[in-house]
C-alpha positions, 0 to 999 in steps of 0.5 A: 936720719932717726931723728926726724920719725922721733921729732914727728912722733913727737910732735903728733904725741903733743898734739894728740894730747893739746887735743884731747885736753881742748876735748876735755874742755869743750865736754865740760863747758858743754855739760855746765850748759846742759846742766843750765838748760836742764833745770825748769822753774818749778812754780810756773803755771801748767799752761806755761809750763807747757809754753816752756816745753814747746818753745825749749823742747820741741821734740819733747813737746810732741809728745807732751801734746799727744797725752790725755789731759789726765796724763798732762796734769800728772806730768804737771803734777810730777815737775812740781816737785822736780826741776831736772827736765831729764827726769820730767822728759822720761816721765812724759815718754814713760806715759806716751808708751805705756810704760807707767 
């Protein structure tokens, strides 16, 4: 009868691994996506630049939308020369609180 606890440990090893790889895969494709998502045409116009950020980044629209002018042409100025968004969207959040 101590084979049966064996062949169920067994079993749960195997799917515990067969999940933890189908994990593995899903995180990875979820990064190739994020990855495709993060990057920003950077030679778009400040006007669509700001229609990218609303229709793709709402939440970071809401704050892009509450900055001075002044503060908007710097973050416009800044993506220029930066395509990952991730580092625009800090930039936009740094401004919003003070912080630079």
């Amino acid at each position: 009868m101590k084979i049966i606890p064996i062949i169920l440990l067994t079993l749960f090893s195997l799917n515990t691994f067969a999940a933890d790889t189908d994990n593995e895969k899903i995180n990875s494709q979820h990064q190739i996506i994020e990855n495709a998502i993060s990057q920003i045409d950077n030679n778009l116009s400040a006007d669509n630049f700001e229609k990218v950020i609303k229709k793709k980044y709402h939440a970071t629209y809401y704050f892009l939308e509450n900055l001075s002018q002044k503060q908007k042409k710097e973050v416009y100025e800044y993506y220029k020369n930066e395509s990952d968004f991730s580092v625009i969207r800090h930039k936009i959040f740094d401004l919003f609180f003070g912080i630079s």
